[in-house]
C-alpha positions as CSV (number, residue, x, y, z in Angstrom):
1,X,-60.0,12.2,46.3
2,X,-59.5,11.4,50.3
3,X,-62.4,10.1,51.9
4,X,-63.0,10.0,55.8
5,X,-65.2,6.9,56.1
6,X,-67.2,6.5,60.2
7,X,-68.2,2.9,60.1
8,X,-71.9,2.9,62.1
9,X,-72.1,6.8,62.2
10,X,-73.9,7.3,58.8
11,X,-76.9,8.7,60.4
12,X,-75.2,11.6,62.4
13,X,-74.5,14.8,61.5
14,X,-70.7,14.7,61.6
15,X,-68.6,17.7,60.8
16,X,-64.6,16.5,60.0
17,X,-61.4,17.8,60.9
18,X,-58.5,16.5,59.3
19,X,-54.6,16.1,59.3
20,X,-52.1,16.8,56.9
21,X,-48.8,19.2,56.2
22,X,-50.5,21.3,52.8
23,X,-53.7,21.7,54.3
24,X,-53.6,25.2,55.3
25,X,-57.4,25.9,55.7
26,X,-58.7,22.1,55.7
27,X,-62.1,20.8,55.1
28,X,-64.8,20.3,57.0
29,X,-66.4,17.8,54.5
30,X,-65.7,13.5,54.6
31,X,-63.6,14.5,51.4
32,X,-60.8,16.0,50.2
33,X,-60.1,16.8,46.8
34,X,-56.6,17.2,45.0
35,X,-57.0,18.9,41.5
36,X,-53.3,18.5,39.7
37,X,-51.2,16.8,42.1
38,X,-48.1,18.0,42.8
39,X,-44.6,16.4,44.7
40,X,-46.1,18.7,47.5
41,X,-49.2,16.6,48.0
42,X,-47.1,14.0,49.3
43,X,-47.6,13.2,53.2
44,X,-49.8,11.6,55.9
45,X,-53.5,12.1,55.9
46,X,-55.7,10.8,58.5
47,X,-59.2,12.3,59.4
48,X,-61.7,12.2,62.7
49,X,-65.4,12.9,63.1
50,X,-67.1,15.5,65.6
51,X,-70.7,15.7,66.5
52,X,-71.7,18.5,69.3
53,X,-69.3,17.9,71.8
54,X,-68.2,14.2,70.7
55,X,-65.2,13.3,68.8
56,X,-64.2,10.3,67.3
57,X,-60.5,9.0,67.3
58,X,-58.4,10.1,64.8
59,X,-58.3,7.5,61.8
60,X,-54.5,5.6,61.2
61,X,-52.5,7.8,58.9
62,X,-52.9,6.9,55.3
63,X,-49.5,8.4,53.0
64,X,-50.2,9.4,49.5
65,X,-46.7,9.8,47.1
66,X,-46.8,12.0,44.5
67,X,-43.9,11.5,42.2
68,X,-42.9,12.7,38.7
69,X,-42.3,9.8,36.1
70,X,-38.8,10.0,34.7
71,X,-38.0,11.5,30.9
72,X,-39.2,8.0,28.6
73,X,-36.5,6.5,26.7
74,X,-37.0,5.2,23.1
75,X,-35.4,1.4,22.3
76,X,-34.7,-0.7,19.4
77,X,-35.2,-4.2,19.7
78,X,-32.8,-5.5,18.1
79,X,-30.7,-2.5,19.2
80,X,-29.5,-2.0,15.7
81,X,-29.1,1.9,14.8
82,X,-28.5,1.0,11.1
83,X,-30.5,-2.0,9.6
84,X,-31.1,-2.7,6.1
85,X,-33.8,-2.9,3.4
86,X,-36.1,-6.0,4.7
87,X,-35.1,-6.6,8.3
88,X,-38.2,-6.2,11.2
89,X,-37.0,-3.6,14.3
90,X,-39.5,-2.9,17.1
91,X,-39.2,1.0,18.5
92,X,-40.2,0.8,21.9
93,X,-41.0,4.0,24.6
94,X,-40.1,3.3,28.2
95,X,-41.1,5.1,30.9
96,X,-39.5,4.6,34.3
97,X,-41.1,4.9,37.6
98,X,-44.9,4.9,35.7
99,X,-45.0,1.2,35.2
100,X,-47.9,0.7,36.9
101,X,-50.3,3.8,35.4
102,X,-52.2,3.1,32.8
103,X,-50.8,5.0,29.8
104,X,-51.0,5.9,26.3
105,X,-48.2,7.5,24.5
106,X,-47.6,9.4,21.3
107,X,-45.2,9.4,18.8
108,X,-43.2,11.5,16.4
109,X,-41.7,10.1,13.6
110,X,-41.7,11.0,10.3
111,X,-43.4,8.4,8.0
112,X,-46.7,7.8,11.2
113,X,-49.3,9.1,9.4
114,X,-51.9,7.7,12.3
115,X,-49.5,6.8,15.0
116,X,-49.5,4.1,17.5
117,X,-51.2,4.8,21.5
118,X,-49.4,1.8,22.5
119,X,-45.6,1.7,23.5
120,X,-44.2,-0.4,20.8
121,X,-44.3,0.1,17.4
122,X,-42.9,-2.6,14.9
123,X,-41.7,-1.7,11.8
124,X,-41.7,-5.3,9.7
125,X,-40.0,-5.6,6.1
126,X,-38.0,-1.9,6.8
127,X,-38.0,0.9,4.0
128,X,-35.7,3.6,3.6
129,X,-38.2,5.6,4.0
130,X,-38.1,4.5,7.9
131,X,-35.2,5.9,8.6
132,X,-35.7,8.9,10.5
133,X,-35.8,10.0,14.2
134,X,-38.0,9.0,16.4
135,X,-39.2,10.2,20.3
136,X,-42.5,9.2,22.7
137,X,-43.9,10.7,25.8
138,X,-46.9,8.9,27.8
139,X,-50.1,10.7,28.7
140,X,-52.4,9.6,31.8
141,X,-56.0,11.9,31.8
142,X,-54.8,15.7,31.9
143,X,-50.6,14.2,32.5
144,X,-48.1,14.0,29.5
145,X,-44.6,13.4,30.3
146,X,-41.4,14.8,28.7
147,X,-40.9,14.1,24.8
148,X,-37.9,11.6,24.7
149,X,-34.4,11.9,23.3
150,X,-34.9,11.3,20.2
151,X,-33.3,8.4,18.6
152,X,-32.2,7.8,14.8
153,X,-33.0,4.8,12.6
154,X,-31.1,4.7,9.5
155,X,-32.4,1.9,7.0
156,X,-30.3,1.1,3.8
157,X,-30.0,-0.8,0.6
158,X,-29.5,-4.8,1.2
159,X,-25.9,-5.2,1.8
160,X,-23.5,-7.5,0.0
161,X,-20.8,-8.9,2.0
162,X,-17.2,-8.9,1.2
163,X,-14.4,-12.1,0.7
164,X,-10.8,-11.9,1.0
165,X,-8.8,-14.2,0.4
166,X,-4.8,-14.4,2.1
167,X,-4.0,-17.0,-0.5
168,X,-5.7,-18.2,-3.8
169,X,-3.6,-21.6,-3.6
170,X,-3.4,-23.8,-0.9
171,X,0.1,-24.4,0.0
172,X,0.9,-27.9,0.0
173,X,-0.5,-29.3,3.9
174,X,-1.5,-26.0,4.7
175,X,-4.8,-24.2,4.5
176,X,-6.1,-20.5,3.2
177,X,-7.7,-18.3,4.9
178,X,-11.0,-16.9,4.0
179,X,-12.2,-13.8,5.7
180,X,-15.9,-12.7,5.4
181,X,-17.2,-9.1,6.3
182,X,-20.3,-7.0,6.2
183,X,-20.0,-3.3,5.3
184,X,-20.6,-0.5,7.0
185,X,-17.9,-1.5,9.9
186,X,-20.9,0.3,12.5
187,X,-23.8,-2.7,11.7
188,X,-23.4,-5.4,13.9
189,X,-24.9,-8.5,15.0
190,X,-23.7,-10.9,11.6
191,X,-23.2,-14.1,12.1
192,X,-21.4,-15.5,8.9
193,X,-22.5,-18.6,6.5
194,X,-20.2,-19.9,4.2
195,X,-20.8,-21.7,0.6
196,X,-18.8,-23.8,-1.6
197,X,-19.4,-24.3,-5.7
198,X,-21.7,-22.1,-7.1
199,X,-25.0,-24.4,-7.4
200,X,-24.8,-25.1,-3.9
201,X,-27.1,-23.8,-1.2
202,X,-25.6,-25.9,1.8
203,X,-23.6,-23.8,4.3
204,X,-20.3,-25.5,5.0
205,X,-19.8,-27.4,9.0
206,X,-17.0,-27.6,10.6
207,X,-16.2,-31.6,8.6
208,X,-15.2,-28.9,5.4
209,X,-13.5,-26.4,7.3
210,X,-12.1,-24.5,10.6
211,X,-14.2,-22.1,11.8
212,X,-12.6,-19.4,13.7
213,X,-15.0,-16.5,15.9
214,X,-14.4,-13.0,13.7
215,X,-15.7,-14.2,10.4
216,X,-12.8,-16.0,9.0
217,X,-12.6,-20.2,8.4
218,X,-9.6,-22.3,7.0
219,X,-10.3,-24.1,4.2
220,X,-7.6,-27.1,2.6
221,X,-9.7,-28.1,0.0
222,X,-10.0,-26.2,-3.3
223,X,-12.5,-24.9,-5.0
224,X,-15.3,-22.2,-5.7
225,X,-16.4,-20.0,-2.2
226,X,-18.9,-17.5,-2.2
227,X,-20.3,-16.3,2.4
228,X,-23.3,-14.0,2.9
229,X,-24.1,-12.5,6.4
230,X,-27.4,-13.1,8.5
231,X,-28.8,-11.9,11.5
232,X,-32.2,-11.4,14.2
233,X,-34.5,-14.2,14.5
234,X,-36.0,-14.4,11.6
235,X,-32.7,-14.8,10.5
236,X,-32.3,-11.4,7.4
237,X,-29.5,-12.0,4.9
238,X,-27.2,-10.2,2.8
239,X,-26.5,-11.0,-0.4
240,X,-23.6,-13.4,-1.6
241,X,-20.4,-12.3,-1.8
242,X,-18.4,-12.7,-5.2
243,X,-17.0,-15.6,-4.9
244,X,-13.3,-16.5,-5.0
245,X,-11.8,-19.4,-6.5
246,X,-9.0,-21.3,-4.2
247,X,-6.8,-23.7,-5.9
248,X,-4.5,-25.9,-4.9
249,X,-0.5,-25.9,-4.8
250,X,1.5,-28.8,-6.0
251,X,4.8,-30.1,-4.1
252,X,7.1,-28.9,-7.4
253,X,8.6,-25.7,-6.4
254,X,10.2,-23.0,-8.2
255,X,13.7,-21.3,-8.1
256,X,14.3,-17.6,-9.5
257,X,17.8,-17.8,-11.2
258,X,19.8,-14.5,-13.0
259,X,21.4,-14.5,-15.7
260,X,24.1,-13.6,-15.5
261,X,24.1,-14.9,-12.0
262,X,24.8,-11.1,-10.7
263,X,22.3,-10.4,-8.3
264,X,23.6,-6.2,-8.2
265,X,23.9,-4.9,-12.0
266,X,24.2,-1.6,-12.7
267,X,22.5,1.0,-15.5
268,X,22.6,0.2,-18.9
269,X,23.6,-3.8,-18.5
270,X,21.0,-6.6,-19.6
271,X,19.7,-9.5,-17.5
272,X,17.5,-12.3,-17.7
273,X,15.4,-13.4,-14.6
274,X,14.1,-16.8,-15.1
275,X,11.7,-19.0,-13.3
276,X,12.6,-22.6,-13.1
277,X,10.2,-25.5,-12.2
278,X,11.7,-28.8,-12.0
279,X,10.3,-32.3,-11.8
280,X,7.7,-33.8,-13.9
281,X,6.8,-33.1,-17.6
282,X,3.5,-30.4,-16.9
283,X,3.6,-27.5,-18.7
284,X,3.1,-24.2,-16.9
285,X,2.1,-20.6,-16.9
286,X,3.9,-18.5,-15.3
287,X,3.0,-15.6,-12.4
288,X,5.7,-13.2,-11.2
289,X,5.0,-11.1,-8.0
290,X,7.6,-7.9,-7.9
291,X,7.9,-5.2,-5.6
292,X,9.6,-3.1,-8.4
293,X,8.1,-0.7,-10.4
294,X,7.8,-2.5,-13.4
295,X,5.7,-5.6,-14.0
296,X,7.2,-8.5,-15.2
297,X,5.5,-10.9,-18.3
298,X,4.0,-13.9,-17.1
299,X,6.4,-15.9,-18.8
300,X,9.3,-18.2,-17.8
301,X,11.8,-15.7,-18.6
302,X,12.0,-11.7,-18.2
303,X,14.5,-10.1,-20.3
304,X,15.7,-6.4,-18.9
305,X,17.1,-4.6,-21.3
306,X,18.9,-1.8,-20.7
307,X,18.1,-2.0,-17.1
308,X,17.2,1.1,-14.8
309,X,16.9,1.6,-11.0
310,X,13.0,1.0,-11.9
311,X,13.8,-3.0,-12.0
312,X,15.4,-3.0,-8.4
313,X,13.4,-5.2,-6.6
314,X,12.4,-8.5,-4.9
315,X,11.3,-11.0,-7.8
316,X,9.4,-14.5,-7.0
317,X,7.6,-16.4,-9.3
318,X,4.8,-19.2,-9.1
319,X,3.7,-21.9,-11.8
320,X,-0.2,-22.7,-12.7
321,X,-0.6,-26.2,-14.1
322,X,-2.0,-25.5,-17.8
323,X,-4.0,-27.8,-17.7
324,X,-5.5,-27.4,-14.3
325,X,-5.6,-23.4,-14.0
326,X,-6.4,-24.0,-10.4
327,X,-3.4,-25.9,-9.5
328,X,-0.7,-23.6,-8.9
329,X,2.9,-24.3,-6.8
330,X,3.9,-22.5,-3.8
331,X,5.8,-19.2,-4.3
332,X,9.4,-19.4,-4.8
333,X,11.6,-17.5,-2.5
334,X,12.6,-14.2,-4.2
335,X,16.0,-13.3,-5.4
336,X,16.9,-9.2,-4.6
337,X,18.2,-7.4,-7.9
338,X,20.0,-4.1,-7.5
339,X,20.2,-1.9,-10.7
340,X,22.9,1.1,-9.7
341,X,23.5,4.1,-11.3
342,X,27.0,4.9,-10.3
343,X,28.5,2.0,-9.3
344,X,32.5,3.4,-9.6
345,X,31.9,6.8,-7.6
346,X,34.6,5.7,-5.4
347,X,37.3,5.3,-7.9
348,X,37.9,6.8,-10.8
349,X,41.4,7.5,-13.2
350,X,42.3,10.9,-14.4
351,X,45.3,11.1,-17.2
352,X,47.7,14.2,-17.5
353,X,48.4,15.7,-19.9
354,X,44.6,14.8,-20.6
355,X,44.8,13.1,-24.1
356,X,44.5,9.9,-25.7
357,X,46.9,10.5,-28.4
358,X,50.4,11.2,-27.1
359,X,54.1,11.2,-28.6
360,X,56.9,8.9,-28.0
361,X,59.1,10.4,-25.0
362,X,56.1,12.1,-23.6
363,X,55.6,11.9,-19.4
364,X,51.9,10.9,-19.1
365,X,51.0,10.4,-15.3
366,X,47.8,8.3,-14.4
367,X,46.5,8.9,-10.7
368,X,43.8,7.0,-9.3
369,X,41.6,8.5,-6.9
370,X,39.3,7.1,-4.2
371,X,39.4,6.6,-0.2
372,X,41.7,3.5,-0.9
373,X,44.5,3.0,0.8
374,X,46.3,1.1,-1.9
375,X,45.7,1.3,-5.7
376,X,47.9,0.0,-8.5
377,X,47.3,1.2,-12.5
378,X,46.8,-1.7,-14.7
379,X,47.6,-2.2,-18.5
380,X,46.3,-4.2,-21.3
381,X,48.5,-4.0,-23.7
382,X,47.5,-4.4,-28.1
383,X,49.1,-8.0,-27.6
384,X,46.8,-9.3,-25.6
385,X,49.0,-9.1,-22.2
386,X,47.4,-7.3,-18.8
387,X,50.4,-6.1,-16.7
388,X,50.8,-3.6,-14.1
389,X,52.4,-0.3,-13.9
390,X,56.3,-0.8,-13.1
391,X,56.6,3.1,-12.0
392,X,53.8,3.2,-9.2
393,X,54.6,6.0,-6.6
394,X,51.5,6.2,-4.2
395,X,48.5,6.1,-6.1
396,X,50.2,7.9,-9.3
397,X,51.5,6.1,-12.5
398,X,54.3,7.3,-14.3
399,X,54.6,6.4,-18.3
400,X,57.6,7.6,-20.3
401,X,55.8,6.9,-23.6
402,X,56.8,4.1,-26.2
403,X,54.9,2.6,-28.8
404,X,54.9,-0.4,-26.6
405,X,52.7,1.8,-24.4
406,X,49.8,1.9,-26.2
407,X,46.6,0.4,-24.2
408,X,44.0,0.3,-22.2
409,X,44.7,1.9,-18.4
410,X,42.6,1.7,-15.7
411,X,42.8,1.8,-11.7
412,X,41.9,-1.2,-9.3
413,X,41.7,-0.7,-5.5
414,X,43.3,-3.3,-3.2
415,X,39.8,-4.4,-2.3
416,X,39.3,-4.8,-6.4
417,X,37.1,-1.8,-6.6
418,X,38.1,0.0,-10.0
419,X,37.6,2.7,-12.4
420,X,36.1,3.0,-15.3
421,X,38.6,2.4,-18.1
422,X,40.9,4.7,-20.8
423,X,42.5,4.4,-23.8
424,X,46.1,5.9,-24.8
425,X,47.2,5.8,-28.2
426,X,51.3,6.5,-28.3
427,X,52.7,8.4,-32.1
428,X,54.8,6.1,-33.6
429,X,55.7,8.5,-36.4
430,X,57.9,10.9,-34.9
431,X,56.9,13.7,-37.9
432,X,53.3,12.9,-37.4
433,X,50.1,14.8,-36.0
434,X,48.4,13.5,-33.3
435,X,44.6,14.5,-32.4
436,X,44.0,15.9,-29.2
437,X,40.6,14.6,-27.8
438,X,39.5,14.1,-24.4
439,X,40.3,11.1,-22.2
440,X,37.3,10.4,-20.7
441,X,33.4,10.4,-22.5
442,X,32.1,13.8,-22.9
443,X,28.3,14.7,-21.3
444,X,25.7,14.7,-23.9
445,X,24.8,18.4,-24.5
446,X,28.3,19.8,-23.2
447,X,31.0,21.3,-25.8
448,X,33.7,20.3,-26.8
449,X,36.9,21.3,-28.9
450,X,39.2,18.7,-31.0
451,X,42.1,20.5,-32.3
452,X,45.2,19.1,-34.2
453,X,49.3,19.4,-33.0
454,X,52.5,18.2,-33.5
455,X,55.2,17.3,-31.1
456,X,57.2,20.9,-32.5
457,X,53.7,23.0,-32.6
458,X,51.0,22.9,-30.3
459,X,48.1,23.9,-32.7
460,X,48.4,23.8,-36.3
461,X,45.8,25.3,-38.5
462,X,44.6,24.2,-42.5
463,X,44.0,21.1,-41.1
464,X,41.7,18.3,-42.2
465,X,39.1,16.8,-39.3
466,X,37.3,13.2,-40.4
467,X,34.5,11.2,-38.2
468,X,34.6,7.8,-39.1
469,X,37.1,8.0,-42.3
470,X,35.0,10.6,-43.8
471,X,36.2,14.2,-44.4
472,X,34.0,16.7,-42.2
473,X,35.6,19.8,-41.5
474,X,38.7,21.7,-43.8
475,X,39.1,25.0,-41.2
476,X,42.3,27.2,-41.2
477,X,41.8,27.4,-37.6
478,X,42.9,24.1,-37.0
479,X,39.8,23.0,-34.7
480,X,36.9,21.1,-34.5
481,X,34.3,22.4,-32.2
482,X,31.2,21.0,-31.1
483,X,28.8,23.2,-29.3
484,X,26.5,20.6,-28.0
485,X,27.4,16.8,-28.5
486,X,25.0,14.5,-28.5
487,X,25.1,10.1,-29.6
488,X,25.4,11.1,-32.8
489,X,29.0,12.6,-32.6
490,X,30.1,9.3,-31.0
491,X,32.2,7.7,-33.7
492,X,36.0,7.6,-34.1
493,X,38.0,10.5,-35.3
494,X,41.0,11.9,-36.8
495,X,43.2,15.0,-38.1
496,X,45.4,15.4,-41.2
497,X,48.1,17.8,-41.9
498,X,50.2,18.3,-44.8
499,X,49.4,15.0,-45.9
500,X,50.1,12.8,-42.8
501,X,47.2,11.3,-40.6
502,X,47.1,11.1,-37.0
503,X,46.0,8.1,-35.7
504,X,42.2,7.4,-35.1
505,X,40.7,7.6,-31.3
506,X,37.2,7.1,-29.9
507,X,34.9,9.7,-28.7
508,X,32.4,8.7,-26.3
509,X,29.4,10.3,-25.3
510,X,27.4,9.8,-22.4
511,X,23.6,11.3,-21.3
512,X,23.3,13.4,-18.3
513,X,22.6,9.8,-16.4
514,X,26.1,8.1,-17.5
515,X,27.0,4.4,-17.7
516,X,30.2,4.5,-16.0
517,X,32.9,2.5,-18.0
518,X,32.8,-1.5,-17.7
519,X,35.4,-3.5,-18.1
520,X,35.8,-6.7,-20.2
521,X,38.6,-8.3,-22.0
522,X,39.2,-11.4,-23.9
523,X,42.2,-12.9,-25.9
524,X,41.8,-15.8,-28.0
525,X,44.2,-18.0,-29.9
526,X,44.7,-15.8,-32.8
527,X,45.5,-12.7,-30.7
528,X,42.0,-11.1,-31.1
529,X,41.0,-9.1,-28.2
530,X,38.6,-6.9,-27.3
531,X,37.4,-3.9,-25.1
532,X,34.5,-2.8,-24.2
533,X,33.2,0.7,-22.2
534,X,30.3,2.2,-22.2
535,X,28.5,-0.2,-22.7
């Protein structure tokens, strides 16, 4: 309501005229009446009296502002989105520009049965049954303003928070690092308290540890730690971590050793890996950390057997005192094993004619192949001697065979890269059979033929075949066939015909994943020596 006031006129009969930009037809009354202000009300109003002919002076210009509040905005206080079961939140509704009207507001939330009038509303000891959305708007006599954006609360169960640990040994005059979190990543606000022993209630200061600002503290001492998260004033809590048990490391530190001390084997071979703590009489147990993909005992030693590519890998090991399980030493440095598959892939020896068993007088030529410039064939002879070929030309040996020539042949690269290994078995018995059998070991699963000859007849027929001295096969087709070898045809054979014997040779076998050849060779005292392949 405006109201034109004459100060010592209230006796006269005053009509009034007034001033102001909306007042089309304006009143003649001392008052003017607006009935659902609008923006458009806004101006200058001022007012003067007339009586008869008389007029009073207009009155000083009076400007009423009629101005929309802005869209209220509900707050959190704290401005925590997710809280958990137990904490207090305040929801507040703001409304900017209409601070100074007297309002009441209304809610919408889910769980207000009777809700507030008031612009707060404090939820204390939170529910899940809070969480929900919730908006406001404020009302002044016949005026409501805009419903607000409407903001989510979600409450969940009490969290636990989490420990990790980048050690569980202190290394000796070092410190481990403890790192405390609270889960989901989007709550905020934690400060971290941290507890050592498990009766304890006393959060450790800065005399047991080092604190650092994102939830993590150094700690040189061991022992039993447990942290919970807190925040808001009351202070709310998580619950406690699991806690973590940090030993100590002693100055004794291990050493990996191999055994044999190759650190690249290859399929097939055996190695020990051993974990060696000297100094002092303590008895240990024994940790191994491996990046290969089979875990080693914790013992002192791990035995491969028959080793794969599956125990290539970086080995350390680590000792805990037996009679303090929480006293540990540092990590040793690892040692790198390499288990290959095909370790002579770059050089290998092919014989031709391709026999073991060969008659005196026969040319037998060994060529070794391989991107090696220089090669040379060597010999160790059924007397124990090694030698090397005397008839090299490039990387080809030639043999005019004697009974002296009998051996084991193989290639070696000037760079001492070399081949897997053959045997050749020379006929000292000029009338004699010899068996003819392949050089080098035949696949598991292939086929293969073994067929009988003398130095006048290539293939004889009626001819007895025996696998390890006993008779297997009388066939007038003079051959021993095999359709699918497997281990079990691995053995030594031999051929008879018309009473005399060929000599004996071995037959290897390998699976589909062969052991290339190795070579060893001993000679002792008494002339015993010894080859091994396939091992």
């Amino acid at each position: 309501t405006v109201r034109c006031e004459i100060q010592g006129g209230e006796g006269a009969q005053w009509t009034y005229e007034w001033r102001a930009a909306k007042l089309n037809t304006p009143p003649t009354s001392n008052e003017y009446r607006i009935i659902r202000a609008t923006e458009s009300d806004s101006g200058g109003y001022s007012c003067r009296g007339r009586r008869d002919y008389f007029f009073s002076g207009w009155s000083d210009i009076i400007t009423l502002t009629v101005s929309f509040p802005s869209k209220p905005t509900v707050t959190l206080q704290p401005s925590w989105t997710q809280i958990y079961s137990g904490e207090t939140v305040t929801v507040r509704c703001e409304i900017q520009g209409g601070e100074g009207a007297q309002w009441t507001y209304e809610w919408r939330a889910a769980k207000l049965n009777t809700p507030p009038t008031s612009n707060e509303y404090r939820i204390i000891r939170a529910t899940e049954s809070d969480s929900g959305g919730y908006s406001c708007r404020g009302r002044r006599d016949y005026f409501f303003s805009e419903w607000s954006d409407i903001i989510t609360l979600t409450v969940s169960y009490k969290p636990k928070a989490k420990l990790r640990a980048d050690n569980t040994a202190v290394p000796v005059g070092g410190s481990v690092t403890l790192t405390c979190s609270v889960n989901p990543s989007s709550s905020s606000g934690w400060k971290y308290y941290w507890y050592r022993d498990e009766k304890s209630s006393e959060a450790l200061t800065t005399q047991d540890a080092v604190f650092h600002s994102n939830g993590q503290i150094s700690v040189s001492q061991e022992g039993l730690y447990r942290c919970r998260g807190g925040r808001g004033n009351p202070v709310y809590y998580t619950e406690d971590s699991q806690s973590v048990r940090i030993g100590k490391t002693v100055s004794n530190r291990p050493v990996v050793t191999l055994y044999p001390n190759w650190s690249e084997i290859y399929r097939g071979e055996t190695i020990t890996v051993r974990c060696e703590i000297h100094g002092g009489d303590t008895e240990w147990d024994y940790e191994w950390e491996t990046n290969s993909m089979i875990k080693a005992p914790n013992q002192n030693e791990y035995r491969i057997r028959s080793a794969s590519s599956s125990n290539s890998g970086n080995y350390r090991c680590k000792g805990r005192m037996k009679s303090s399980q929480h006293e540990t030493t540092e990590w040793s440095d690892s040692v790198t094993l390499t288990v290959s598959d095909n370790v002579h892939s770059a050089a290998s020896l092919t014989v031709s004619p391709d026999r073991v068993q060969h008659f005196t007088s026969d040319s037998v030529s060994l060529t070794c192949e391989g991107n090696f410039p220089e090669w040379r064939v060597r010999k160790f002879s059924e007397d124990g001697r090694l030698s090397d070929c005397r008839r090299m030309t490039g990387s080809t040996c030639d043999i005019n065979t004697s009974e002296s020539d009998t051996a084991v042949y193989w290639c070696e690269s000037g760079s001492g890269e070399f081949s897997s290994a053959v045997n050749i078995t020379v006929q000292n018995d000029g009338n004699g059979p010899i068996l003819v059998s392949p050089v080098h070991p035949v696949t598991e699963g292939a086929s293969v033929s073994l067929t009988c000859s003398l130095r006048t007849q290539k293939i004889l027929s009626n001819v007895f075949f025996y696998y390890n001295d006993k008779l297997i096969q009388n066939d007038p087709r003079g051959e021993l066939k095999i359709s699918a070898v497997s281990k079990s045809d691995e053995g030594f054979y031999k051929c008879q015909y018309s009473g005399r014997e060929s000599a004996q040779s071995w037959m290897s076998v390998k699976d589909e994943l062969f052991i290339f050849t190795y070579l060893m060779y001993c000679k002792y005292e008494v002339h015993v020596h010894c080859f091994i392949s396939n091992v």
